[in-house]
C-alpha positions in Angstrom: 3.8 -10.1 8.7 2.2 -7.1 9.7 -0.7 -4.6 10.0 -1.6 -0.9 11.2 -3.4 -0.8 14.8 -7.3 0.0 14.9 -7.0 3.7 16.0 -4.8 5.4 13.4 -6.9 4.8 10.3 -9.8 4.8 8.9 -11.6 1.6 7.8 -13.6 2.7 4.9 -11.4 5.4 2.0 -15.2 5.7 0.5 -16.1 7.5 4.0 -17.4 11.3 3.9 -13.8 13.6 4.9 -13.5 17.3 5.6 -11.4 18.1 2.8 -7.6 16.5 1.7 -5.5 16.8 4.8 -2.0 18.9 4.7 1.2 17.2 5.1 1.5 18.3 8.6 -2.2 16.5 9.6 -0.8 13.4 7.9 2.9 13.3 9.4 1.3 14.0 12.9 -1.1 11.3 12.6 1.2 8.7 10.5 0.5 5.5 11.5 3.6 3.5 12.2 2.6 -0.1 9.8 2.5 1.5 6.8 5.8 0.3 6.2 3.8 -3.1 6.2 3.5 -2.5 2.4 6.7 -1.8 1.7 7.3 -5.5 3.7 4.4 -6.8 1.4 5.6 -5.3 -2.2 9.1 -6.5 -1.4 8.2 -10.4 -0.7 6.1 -10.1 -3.9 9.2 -9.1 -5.8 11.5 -11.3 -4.4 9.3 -14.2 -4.7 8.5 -13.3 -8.4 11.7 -13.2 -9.0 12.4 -16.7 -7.7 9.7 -18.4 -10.1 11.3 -16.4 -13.1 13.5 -18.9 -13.3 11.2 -21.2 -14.7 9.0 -18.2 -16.3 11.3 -16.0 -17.8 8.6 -13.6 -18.5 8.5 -12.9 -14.6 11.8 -11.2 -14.6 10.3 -8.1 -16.0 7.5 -8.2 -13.4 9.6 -8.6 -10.4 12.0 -5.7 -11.4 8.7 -3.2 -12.1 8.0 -4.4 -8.4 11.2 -4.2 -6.9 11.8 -0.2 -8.2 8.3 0.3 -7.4 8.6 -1.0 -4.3 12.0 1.2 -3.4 9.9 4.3 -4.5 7.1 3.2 -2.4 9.7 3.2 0.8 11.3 6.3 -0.1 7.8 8.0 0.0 6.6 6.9 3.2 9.8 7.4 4.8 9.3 11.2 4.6 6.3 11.3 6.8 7.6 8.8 9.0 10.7 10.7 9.8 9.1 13.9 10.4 7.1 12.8 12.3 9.7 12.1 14.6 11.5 15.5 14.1 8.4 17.6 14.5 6.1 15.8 16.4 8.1 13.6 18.9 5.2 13.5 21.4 3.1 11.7 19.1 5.8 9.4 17.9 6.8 8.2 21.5 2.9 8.1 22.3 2.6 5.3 19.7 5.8 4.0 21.2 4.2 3.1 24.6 0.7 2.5 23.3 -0.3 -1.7 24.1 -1.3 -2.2 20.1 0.1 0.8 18.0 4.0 0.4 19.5 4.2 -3.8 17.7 4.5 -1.8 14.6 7.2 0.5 14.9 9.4 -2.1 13.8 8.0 -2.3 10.6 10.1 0.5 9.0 13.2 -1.4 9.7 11.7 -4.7 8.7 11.1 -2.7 5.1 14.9 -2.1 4.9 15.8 -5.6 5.4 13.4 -6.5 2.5 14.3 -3.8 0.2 18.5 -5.4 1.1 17.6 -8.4 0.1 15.3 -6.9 -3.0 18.5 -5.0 -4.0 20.4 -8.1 -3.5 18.4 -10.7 -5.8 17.0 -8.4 -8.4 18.6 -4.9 -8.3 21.9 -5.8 -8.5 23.1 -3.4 -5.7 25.5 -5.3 -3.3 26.5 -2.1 -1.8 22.9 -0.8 -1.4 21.7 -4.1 -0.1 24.9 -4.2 2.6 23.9 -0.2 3.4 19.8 -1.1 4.0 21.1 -4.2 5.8 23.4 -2.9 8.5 20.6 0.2 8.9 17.8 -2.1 9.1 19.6 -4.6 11.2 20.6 -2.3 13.9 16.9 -0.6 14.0 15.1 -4.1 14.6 17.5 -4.4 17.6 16.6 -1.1 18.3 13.0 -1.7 18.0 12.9 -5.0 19.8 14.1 -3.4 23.1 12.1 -0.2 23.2 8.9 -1.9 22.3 9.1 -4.6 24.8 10.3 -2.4 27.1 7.9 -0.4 27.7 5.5 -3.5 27.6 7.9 -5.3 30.1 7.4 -2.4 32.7 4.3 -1.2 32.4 0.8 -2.6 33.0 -1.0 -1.1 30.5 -0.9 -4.6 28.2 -4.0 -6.5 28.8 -5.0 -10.2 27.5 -7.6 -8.2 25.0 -4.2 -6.1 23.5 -2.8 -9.5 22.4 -2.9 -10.3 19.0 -0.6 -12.1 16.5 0.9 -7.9 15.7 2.4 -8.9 19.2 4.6 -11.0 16.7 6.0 -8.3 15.0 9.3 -7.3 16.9 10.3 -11.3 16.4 9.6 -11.4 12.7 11.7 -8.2 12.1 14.6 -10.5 14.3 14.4 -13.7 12.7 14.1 -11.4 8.9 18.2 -10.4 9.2 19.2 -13.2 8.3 17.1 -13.4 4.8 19.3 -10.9 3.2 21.9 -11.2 6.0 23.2 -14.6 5.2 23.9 -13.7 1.5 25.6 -10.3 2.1 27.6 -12.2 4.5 30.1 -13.9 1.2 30.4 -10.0 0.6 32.2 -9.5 3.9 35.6 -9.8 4.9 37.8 -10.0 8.3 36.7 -8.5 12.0 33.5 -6.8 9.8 32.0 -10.4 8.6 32.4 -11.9 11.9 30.3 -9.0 13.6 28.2 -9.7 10.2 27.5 -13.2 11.4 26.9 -12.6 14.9 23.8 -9.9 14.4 22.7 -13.2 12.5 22.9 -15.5 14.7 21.5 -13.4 17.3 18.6 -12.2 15.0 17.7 -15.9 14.5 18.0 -17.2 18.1 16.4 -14.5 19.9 13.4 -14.0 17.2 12.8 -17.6 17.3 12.8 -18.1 20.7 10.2 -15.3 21.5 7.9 -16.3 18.5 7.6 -19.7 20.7 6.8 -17.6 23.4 4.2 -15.1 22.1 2.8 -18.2 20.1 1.3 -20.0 23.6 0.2 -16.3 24.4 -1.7 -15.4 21.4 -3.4 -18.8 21.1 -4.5 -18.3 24.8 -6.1 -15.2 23.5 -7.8 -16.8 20.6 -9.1 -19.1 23.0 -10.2 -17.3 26.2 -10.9 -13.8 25.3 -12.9 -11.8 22.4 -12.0 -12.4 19.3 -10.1 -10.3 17.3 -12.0 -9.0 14.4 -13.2 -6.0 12.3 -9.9 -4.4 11.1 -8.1 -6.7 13.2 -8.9 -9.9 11.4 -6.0 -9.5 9.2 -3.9 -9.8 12.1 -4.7 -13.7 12.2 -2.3 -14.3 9.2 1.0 -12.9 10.4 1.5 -16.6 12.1 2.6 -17.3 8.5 5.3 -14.5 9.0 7.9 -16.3 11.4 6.6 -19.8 9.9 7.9 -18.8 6.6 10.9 -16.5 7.6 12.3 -18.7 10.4 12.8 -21.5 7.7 14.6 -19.3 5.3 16.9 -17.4 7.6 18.0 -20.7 9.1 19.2 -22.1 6.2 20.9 -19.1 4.9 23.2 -19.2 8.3 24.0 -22.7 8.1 25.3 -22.5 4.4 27.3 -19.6 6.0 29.1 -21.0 9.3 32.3 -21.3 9.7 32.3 -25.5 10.8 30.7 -28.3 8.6 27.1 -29.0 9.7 24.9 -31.7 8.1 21.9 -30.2 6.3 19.3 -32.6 6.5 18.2 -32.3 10.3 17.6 -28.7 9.3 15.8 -29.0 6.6 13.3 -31.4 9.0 12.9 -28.5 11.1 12.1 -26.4 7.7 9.5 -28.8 7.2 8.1 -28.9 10.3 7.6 -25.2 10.9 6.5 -25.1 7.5 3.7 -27.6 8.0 2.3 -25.9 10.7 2.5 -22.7 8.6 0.0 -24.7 6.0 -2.6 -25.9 9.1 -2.4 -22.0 9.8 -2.9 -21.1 6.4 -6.1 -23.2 6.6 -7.1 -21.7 10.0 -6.3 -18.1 9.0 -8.4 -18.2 5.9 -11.8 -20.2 7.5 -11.2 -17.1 10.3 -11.0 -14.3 7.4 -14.0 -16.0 5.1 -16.4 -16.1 8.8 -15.6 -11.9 9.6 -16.6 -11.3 5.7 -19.8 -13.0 5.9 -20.4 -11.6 9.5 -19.6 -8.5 7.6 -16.6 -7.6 10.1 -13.8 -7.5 7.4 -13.9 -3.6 6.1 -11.2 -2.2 4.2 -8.3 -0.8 6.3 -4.5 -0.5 5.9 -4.6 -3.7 8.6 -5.2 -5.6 5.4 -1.5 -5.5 4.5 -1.6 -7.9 7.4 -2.5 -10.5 4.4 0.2 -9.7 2.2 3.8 -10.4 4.0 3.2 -13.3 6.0 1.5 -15.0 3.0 4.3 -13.8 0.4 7.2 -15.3 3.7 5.8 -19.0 3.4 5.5 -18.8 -0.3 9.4 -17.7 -0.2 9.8 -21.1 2.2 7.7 -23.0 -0.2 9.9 -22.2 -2.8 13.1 -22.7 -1.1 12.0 -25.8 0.6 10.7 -27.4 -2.3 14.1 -28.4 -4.0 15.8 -29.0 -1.0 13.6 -31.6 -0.1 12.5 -33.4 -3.5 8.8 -33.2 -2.4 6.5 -31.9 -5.1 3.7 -31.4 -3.5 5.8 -28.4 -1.3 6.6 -26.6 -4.9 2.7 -27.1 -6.3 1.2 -25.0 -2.6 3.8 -22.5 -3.1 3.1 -22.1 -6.3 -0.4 -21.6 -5.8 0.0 -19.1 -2.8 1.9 -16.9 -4.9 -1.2 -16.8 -6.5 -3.0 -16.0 -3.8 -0.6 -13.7 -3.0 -0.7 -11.5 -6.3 -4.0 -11.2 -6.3 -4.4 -10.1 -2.4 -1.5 -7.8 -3.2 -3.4 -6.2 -6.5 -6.5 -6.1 -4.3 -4.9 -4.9 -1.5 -2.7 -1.7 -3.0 -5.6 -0.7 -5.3 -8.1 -0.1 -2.3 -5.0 2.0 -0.5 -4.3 3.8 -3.3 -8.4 4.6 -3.6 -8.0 5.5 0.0 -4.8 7.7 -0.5 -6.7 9.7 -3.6 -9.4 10.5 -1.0 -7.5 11.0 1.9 -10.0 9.3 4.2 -6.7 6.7 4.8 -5.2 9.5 6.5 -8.4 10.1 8.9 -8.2 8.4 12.7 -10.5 5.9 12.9 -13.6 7.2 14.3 
């Protein structure tokens, strides 16, 4: 799913840097998709997790991910918080800026995944319902004050549009990942509230990914394209393509009235077909910028990590559902993908982190 915006950090954590800066330079400056790696780490956990069941030796792995991954979210939330608390101004800045504001919603995407990471592997039902009801309420949250300010102002233009435009959806139609479980959890008045932020989540996140989909394609194929640190940005198609199959069936196993399964799991398919065509289309897009040389390093690179790791999950889920092997074998083989982007990926922030250059605005 998601990706930092161009002018909050710096491509390159090699490049020359006036010395470490202090936590106050760093909380001032915090860009808002960091939480993008907490979205990333989590999907790698939670899809690890789901193949253990057929490799035991994965349990292990996806619990060393899932507590690093909660550590990971507890450490950028201190930043991202104070930044708010002692440097509003820049906060709402981001907020109304065309590109930068998409990712705001990241933080509360992160506590949906860590729910659902508590739920599956960590064993914490009352953790998971506490990051769930949190999370849930700041997507909604999120949703309305990003495209807001989008709505009524005119500072958006055709050459702002990218697939980080999908970003308020994908934290929408993500409720219902962990929402649907947690929902057996609930009782009385509070489940049926539980079931409506799920149903909402799901309708209106779907419905504006259709929407932004037409808009991002016209992008792609009337204006500049969209490269440099924003060529990671081409992959978060996969993000409602894999979430919006998973979410759905997690509220139809949970509704109150018998539904038949099988039209649904069509529509699973068919959102997840186009997610492979994409997959094909995202990677001939990020294999041309490398060999351009417009692919350097940059926290937008987490951009790869999420919406690859949300069609694995829909691989996995679809696979058995619909008896067709081939679904199981392409999931399989994206998680593979997926480790080894994620490895890359967290080892050329955490170069960048030791330096401090990550911290740096992009020139």
């Amino acid at each position: 799913m998601s990706a930092p915006s161009a002018p909050s950090v710096s491509p390159d954590p090699a490049a020359p840097h006036a010395g470490f800066p202090g936590f106050a330079e760093i909380a001032k400056s915090f860009a808002p998709g960091w939480f993008a790696a907490v979205m990333g780490g989590g999907v790698l956990a939670l899809t690890t997790h789901s193949l253990s069941g057929r490799w035991p030796s994965l349990a292990p792995v996806a619990t060393g991910l899932h507590w690093l991954n909660v550590t990971l979210f507890c450490l950028l939330a201190v930043p991202w918080l104070t930044r708010w608390l002692r440097f509003r101004e820049a906060a709402l800045a981001t907020l109304r800026h065309p590109v930068q504001a998409s990712f705001y919603p990241t933080f509360a995407i992160a506590m949906l995944v860590v729910a659902a990471q508590f739920l599956a592997i960590g064993g914490g039902a009352a953790l998971a319902l506490g990051f769930w009801w949190a999370g849930a309420a700041l997507v909604f949250v999120f949703s309305f004050a990003v495209l807001f300010h989008m709505f009524r102002g005119e500072h958006v233009g055709l050459e702002h549009v990218t697939p980080a435009k999908f970003i308020p959806a994908v934290g929408l139609v993500v409720i219902p990942v962990a929402g649907g479980p947690l929902l057996e959890l609930q009782q009385g008045a509070v489940r049926e509230v539980a079931l409506l932020v799920n149903l909402l989540g799901l309708g209106a996140g779907t419905m504006m990914y259709v929407g932004l989909l037409g808009l991002t394609l016209q992008r792609k194929l009337l204006a500049k394209p969209a490269v440099g640190i924003l060529t990671p940005t081409a992959w978060i198609h996969l993000a409602p393509l894999g979430v919006i199959p998973v979410s759905l069936l997690n509220v139809l196993d949970q509704l109150p009235f018998a539904v038949a399964r099988e039209p649904f799991i069509f529509i699973s398919l068919f959102l997840w077909s186009f997610g492979v065509w994409w997959l094909v289309m995202a990677s001939l897009l990020t294999l041309a910028a490398r060999r351009a040389g417009q692919l350097p390093f940059a926290l937008s690179w987490w951009g790869f990590i999420f919406p690859l790791g949300s069609f694995v999950a829909a691989s996995l889920r679809l696979a058995p559902l619909s008896g067709i092997g081939a679904v199981d074998t392409i999931g399989v083989v994206c998680w593979v993908l997926l480790l080894a982007m994620w490895s890359l990926t967290m080892t050329r922030t955490l170069r960048g982190v030791a330096s401090g250059a990550i911290f740096r605005p992009h020139p």
